[in-house]
N, C-alpha and C positions, 0 to 999 in steps of 0.2 A: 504494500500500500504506500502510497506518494505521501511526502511531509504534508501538500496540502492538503490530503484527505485527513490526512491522523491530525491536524488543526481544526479541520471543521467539524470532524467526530468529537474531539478534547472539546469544541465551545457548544456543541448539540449536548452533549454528559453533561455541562453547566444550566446548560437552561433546564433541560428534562430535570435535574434536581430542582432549579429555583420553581417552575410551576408545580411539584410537589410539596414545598416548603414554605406557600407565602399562604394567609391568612384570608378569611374570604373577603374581607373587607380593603386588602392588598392589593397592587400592581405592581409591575415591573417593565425595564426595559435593559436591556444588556447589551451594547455594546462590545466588539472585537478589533483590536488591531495586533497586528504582527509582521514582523520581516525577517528575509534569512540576505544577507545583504554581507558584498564584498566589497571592500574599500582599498581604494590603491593609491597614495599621497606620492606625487611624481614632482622631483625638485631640481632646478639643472637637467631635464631630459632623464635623470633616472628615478627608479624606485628608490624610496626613502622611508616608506612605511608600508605593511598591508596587512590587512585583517579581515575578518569575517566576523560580524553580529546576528542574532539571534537571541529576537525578544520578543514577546505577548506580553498584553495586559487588559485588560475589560472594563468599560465606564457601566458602574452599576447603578441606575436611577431606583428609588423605591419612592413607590405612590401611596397615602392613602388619605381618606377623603378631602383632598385637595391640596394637601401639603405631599413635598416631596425633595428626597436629599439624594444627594450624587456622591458616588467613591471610586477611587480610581486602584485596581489590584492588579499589581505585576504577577505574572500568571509562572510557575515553574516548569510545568511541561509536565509534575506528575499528576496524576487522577486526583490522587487523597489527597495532595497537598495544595493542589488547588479548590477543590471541594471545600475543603477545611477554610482556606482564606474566605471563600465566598458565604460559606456560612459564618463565621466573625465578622464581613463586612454587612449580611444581613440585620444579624443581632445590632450592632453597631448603628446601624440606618434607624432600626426601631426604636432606638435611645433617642437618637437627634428629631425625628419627624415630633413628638407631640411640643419640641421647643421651637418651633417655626409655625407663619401663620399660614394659611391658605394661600395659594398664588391665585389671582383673577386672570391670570390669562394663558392658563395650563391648559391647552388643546391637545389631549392624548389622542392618537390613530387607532380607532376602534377595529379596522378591520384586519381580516387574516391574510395578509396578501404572503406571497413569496418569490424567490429572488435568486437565482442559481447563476453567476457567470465567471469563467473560469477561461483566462486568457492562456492560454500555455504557448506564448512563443518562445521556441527555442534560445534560449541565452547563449550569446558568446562566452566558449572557453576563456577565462579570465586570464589565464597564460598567452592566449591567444592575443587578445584584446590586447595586454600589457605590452609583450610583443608587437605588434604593429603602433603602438604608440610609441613606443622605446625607438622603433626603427624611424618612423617619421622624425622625429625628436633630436637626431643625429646632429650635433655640431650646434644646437639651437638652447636658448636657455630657457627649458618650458619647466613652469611649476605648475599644477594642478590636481583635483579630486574623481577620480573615477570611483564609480559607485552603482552598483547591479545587482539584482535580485528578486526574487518575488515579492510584494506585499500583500495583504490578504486584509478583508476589512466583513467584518460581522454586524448583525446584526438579529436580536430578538426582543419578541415581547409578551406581555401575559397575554395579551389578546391573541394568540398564535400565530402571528406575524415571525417569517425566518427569512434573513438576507445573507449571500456568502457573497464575497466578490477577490478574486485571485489576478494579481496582473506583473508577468515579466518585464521588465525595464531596466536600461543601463543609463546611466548619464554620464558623460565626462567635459567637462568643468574646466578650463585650460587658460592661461597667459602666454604670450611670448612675449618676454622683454628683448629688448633693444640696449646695446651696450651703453647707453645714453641713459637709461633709465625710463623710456619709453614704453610703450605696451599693447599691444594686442588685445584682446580680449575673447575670447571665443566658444562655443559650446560645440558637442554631437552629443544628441543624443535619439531615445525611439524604441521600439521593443524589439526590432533585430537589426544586428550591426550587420552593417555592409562596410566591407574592406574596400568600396570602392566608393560608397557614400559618406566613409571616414576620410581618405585619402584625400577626394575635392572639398571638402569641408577645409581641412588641414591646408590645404597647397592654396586656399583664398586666402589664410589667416600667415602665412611664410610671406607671400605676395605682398600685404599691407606693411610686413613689418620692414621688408626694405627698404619701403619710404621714409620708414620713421629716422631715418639714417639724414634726412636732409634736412636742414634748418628748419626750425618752428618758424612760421605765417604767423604773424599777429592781426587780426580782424580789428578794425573800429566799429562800433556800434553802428547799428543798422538792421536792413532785412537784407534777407538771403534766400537763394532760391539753396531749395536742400532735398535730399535722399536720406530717408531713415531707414537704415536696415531692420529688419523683423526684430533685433533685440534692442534695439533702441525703440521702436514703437511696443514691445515689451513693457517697458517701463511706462508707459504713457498708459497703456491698458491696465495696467497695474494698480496706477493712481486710480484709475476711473474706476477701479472694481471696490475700491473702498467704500462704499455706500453709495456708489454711484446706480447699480443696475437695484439697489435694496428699498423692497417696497415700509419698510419699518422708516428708513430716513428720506423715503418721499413724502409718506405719510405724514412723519416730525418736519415736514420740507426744510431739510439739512444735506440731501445729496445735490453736490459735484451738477449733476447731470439733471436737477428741476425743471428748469425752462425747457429740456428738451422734452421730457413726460408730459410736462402743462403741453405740449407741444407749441413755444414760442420760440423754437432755435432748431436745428437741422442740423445735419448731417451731409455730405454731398450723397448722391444716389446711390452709386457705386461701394457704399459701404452698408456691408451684409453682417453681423454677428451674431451665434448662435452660441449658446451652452450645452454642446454636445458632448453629452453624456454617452450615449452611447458608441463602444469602440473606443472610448478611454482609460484612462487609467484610473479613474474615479471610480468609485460604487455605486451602482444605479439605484441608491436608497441613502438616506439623511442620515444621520446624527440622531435626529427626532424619530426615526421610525416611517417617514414618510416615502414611498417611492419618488424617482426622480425619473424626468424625462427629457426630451431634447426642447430645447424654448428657442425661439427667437427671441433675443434680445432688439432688434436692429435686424429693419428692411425698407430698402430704396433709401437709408438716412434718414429713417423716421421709427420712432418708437416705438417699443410691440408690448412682449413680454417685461415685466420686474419679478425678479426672484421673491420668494413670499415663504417663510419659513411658518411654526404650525404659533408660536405670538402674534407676529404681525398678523397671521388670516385671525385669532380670535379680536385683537383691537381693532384692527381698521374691518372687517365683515370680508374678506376677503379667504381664496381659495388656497392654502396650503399645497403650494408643488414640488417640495423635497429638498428646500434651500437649507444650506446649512446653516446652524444658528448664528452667525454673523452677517447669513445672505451675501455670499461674496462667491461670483464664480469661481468652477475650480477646472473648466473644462472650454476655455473658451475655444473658438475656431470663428477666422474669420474670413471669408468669401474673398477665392481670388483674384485679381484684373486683367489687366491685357499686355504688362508694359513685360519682355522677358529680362530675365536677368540681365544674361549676356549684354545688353544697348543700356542698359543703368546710364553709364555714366556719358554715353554720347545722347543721350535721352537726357541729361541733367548740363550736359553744356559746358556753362561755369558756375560755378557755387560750389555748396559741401554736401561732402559724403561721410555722414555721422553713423560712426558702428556701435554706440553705445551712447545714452543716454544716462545722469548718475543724479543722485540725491532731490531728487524732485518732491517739488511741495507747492502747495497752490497759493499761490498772490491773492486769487480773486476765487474762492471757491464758489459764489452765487455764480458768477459766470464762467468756469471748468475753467479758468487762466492757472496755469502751470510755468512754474518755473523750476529750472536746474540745472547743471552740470555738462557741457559734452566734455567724455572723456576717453579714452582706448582709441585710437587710432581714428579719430577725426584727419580728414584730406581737405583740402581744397584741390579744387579741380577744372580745369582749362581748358575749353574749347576738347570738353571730352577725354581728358587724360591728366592723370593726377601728375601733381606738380609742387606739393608739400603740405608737412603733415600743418596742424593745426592747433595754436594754444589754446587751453582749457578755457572756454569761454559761457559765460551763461547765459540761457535764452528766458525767455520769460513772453507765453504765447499762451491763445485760448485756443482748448481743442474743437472750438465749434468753427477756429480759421484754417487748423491743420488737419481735421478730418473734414472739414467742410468746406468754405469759399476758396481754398487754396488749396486745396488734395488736387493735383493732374492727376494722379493716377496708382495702381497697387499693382506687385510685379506678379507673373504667372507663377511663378515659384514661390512656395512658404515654408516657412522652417518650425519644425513642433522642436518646441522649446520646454523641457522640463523645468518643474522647481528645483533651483538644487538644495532646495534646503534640507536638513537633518537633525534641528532641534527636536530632541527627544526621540525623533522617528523621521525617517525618510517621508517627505510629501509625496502625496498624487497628483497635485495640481500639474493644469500644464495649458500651453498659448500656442495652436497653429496658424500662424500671422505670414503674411506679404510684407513683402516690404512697401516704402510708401514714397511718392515722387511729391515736395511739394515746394508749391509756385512762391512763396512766402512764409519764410520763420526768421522772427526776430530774435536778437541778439542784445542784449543791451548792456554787458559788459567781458 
């Protein structure tokens, strides 16, 4: 039997005990996450650290008449001894629920729904992997995090609600400095590695960094016709996902993104976004017990879907569709154009070609103005051919001029960009984005 069978039998023994053991006046909801995850820390083009993690643990919610407490239990892998913690963190629950009051806006998932998907693509031998990074890496000063493995995400409830969700994925995470102190910035990643979709990744990111060899370009303040590659509008998607697509801070009207809901602001047409869930790396079911499904966020540049977790649908009267309790995408994908890679930069002319976008924060959040950083391998570029790299400059722009009156256009190509985070646990999230051509971004120091 496969590790993730013997995980999702180990969290089925867990629930089957808790609907034997809770009170009839009781409820429950049990949460699962886990990973078997290889980590490869590469400094100077070679290895410098590697290891393997392997860890569970369970968000235990207990209901009872309208109050209800949450615990979090790192799970051992044995039967008894996890049994054991969950009844301690039961008993435990039952202490703390009669010291709390009722919640008014506790919307439990009455129904029995269920949820079975199980991604199994083949992983890269991690030897392998290392190896063709090591080989690409030759002569070059790359430090970076490789990181691959299954994650697995649960979910049960007393109402008989069962969700499993299993998904293979690698990320690697990479710099190339510049003996100058320069940088690169780069990702691959996807659920099967291609030795050949690694390679051209790599031989764009060798390509940029030659440049960084030629004097820094100082800009004066102004606008700029510019190209943002898919991890630079990364970061712009990012910002906007903070309560921007969330019907809780449309509701408190506090999101980014208001006037475009109220429908007073647009989008150019050409911009499509969807929270596609399915065929990701996400779990097709909430945090809250809710299924989850694909939305339109964004179509023709006009406003569709808001993510709606099971609070916001009880305060605002509204439809619970599986958002997680922050409401924050985790699966975006966004529709792609007509411009191809390859003519990017004879398609951009003169201006800049920005490969990264950094510390962004919004100036004007009532009106989505975003300001921050360009950093990693910013160009300027001439009559279609790059001509020098670019000092760290900051723009400060609304995204209703950069996806909207000033978007020319999104490339035929997109890049699925994993989270690479790992605080506490490898994320699922993930962004497959175009890059973006556009007619105007300001600069302003």
């Amino acid at each position: 039997m496969s590790t993730v069978n013997n995980q999702a039998e180990a969290f089925k023994t867990l629930v089957d005990w808790l609907h034997g053991a809770l009170r009839a006046s009781e409820q429950f909801t049990l949460g699962y996450a886990a990973e078997s995850s290889a980590f490869v820390r590469f400094n100077h083009g070679k290895v410098r650290q590697a290891g393997q993690v392997q860890q569970a643990n369970v968000s235990f919610k207990l209901i009872d008449d309208g109050r209800h407490a949450d615990l979090q239990i790192t799970l051992s892998g044995d039967t008894a001894t996890d049994l054991q913690r969950l009844s301690e963190g039961l008993q435990q629950l039952r202490d703390t629920l009669p010291l709390l009051p009722a919640d008014p806006y506790l919307l439990l998932n009455p129904n029995h729904w269920q949820s079975d998907n199980t991604q199994a693509h083949p992983l890269p031998d991690t030897e392998q992997a290392v190896a063709e990074i090591t080989g690409a890496a030759q002569g070059l000063d790359l430090v970076g995090i490789y990181a691959a493995g299954p994650i697995s995400r649960g979910f049960a409830s007393s109402a008989g609600a069962f969700g499993w969700h299993q998904a293979n994925s690698f990320n690697f995470d990479f710099s190339l400095f510049h003996e100058n102190g320069q940088a690169v910035k780069a990702s691959y990643a996807g659920h099967q590695w291609s030795t050949e979709g690694f390679a051209q990744r790599f031989e764009l990111a060798r390509q940029q960094l030659a440049f960084l060899g030629q004097p820094l370009r100082t800009l004066p303040p102004g606008e700029y016709r510019a190209y943002l590659a898919p991890a630079a509008l990364e970061e712009i998607m990012g910002m906007l996902s903070w309560g921007g697509f969330s019907a809780q801070a449309i509701g408190s009207k506090q999101s980014p993104l208001q006037k475009f809901y109220a429908g007073e602001a647009h989008f150019n047409p050409n911009v499509w976004l969807r929270e596609q869930v399915s065929g990701s790396l996400s779990p097709a079911f909430s945090d809250e017990g809710y299924p989850r499904d694909d939305l339109a966020l964004i179509a023709r540049g006009t406003a569709l879907d808001r993510l709606v977790n099971s609070r916001s649908a009880a305060e605002y009267g509204l439809a619970a569709n599986g958002a997680s309790s922050y409401e924050y995408p985790t699966a975006l994908d966004m529709k792609e154009g007509q411009l191809a890679q390859k003519d990017i930069l004879e398609q951009l002319g003169t201006g800049l070609y920005i490969s990264n976008l950094w510390y962004l924060n919004y100036s004007d959040q009532a009106a989505a103005r975003l300001t921050g950083m360009t950093r990693f391998a910013t160009f300027w570029v001439e009559n279609g051919r790059i001509v020098a790299p670019v000092s760290t400059m900051r723009f400060d722009d609304s995204v209703y001029s950069l996806l909207g009156s000033q978007l020319e256009g999104l490339t035929r190509e997109r890049e699925l960009l994993l989270s690479a985070s790992t605080y506490s646990q490898r994320a699922t999230a993930s962004m497959l984005l175009p890059g973006a051509l556009i007619k105007r971004l300001t600069l302003t120091l």
